[in-house]
C-alpha positions in Angstrom: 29.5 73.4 -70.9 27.1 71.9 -73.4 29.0 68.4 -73.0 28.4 68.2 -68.9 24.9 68.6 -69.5 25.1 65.9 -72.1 26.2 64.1 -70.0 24.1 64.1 -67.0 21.5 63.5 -69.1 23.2 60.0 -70.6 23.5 59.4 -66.4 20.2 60.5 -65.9 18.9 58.3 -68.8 20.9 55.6 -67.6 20.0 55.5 -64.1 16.3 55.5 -65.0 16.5 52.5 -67.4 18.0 50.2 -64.6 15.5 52.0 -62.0 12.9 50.5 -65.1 14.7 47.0 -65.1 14.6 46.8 -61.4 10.8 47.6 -60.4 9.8 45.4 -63.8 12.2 42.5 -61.4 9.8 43.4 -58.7 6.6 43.0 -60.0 7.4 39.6 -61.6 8.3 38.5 -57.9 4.5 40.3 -56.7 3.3 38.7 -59.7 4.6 35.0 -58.5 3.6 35.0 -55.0 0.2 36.4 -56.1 -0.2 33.4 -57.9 0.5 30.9 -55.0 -1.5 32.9 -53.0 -4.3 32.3 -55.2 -3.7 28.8 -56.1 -3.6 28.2 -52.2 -7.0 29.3 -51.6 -8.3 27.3 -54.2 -7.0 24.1 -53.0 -8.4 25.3 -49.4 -11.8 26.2 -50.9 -11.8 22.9 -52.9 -10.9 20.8 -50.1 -13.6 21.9 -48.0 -16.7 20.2 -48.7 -20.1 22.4 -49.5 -21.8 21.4 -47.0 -19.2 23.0 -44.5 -19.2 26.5 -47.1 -22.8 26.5 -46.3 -22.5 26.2 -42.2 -19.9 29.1 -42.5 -22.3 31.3 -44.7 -25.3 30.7 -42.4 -23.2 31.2 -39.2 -22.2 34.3 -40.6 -25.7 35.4 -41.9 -26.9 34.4 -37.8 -24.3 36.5 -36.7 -25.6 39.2 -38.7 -28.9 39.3 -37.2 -27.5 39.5 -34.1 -25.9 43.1 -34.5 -28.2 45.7 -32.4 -29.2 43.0 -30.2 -27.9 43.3 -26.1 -26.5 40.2 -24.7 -29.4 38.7 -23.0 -31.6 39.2 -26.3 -28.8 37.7 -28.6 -28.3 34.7 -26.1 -32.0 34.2 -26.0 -31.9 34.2 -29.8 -28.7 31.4 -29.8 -30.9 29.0 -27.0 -34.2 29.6 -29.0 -32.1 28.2 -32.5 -30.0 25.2 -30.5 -33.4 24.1 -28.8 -33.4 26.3 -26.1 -29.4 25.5 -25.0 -26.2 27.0 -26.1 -23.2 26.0 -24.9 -20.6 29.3 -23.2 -17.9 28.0 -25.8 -20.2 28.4 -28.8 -21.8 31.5 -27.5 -18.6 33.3 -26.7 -17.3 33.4 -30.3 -20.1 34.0 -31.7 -20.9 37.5 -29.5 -17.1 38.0 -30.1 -17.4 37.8 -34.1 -20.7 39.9 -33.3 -19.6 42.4 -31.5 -21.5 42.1 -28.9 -18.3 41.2 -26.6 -15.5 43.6 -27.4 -13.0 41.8 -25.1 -12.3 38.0 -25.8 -10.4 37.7 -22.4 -13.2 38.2 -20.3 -15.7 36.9 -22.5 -16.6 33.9 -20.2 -16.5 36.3 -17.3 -19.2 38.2 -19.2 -21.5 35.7 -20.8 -21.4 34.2 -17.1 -22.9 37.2 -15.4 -25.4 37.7 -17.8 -26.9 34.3 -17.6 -27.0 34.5 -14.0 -28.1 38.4 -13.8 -30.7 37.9 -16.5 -32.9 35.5 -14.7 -33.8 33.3 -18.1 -31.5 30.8 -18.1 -30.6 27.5 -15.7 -27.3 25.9 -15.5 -27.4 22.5 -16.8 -23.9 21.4 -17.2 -20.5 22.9 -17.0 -20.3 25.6 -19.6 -24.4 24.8 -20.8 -27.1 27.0 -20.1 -30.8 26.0 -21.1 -33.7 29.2 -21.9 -36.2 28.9 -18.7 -39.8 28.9 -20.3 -41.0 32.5 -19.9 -42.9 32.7 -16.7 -45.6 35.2 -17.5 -48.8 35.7 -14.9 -52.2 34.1 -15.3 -54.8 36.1 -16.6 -56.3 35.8 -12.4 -53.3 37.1 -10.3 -52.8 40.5 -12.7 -54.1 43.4 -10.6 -55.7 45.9 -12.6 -57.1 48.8 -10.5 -60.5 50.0 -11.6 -61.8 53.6 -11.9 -64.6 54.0 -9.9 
């Protein structure tokens, strides 16, 4: 009886040392593609220039500031930083990658009805809207009622 137990445990021992061999197989393969991996991003980093590492970091930091906003106020913001223009391409992946637009598909359908319900924006080309100046009231035509 002594010698069956024996030797399950040789078959237990066994079994374990090629389960061993096997994952140590495994993690030389992880090992290997984590290196291309890594090596492929570098020669993507590298090959972008800095000054396009900079656009993305500042596109992302504008992006940023936009979270909080509603659409009108973060579409005011984009005119007011392209010279009072955006264009409905630019706009719509950047309220996308905001969050400000939850569906992409519809996203023109959406930017579209808010420039025209909004009231502060002119169409002035397909797909470009410019920021109307803000039309505020002289001092002369506000009617302030007087207590008397």
């Amino acid at each position: 009886m002594a010698t069956t137990k024996h030797e399950e445990l040789h078959g237990l021992k066994k079994t374990l040392y090629q389960k061993v061999e096997r994952l140590r197989g495994e993690l030389r393969e992880t090992e290997a593609e984590l290196q291309a991996v890594t090596k492929t991003l570098q020669l993507l980093t590298k090959g972008r220039g800095r000054e396009e590492q900079e656009i993305e970091s500042k596109v992302e930091a504008f992006i940023h500031e936009l979270h909080g906003l509603t659409q009108v106020e973060a579409l005011i913001k984009l005119a007011k930083a392209n010279g009072n223009r955006f264009k409905t391409k630019d706009a719509k992946h950047i309220l996308v990658a905001a969050g400000l637009i939850k569906s992409r598909k519809n996203a023109a359908n959406i930017l579209f009805t808010t420039t025209q319900r909004s009231g502060k924006f002119m169409r002035v080309a397909p797909g470009e809207y410019e920021l109307l100046p803000s039309q505020s009231l002289p001092a002369s035509k506000v009617n302030v009622k007087q207590i008397a």
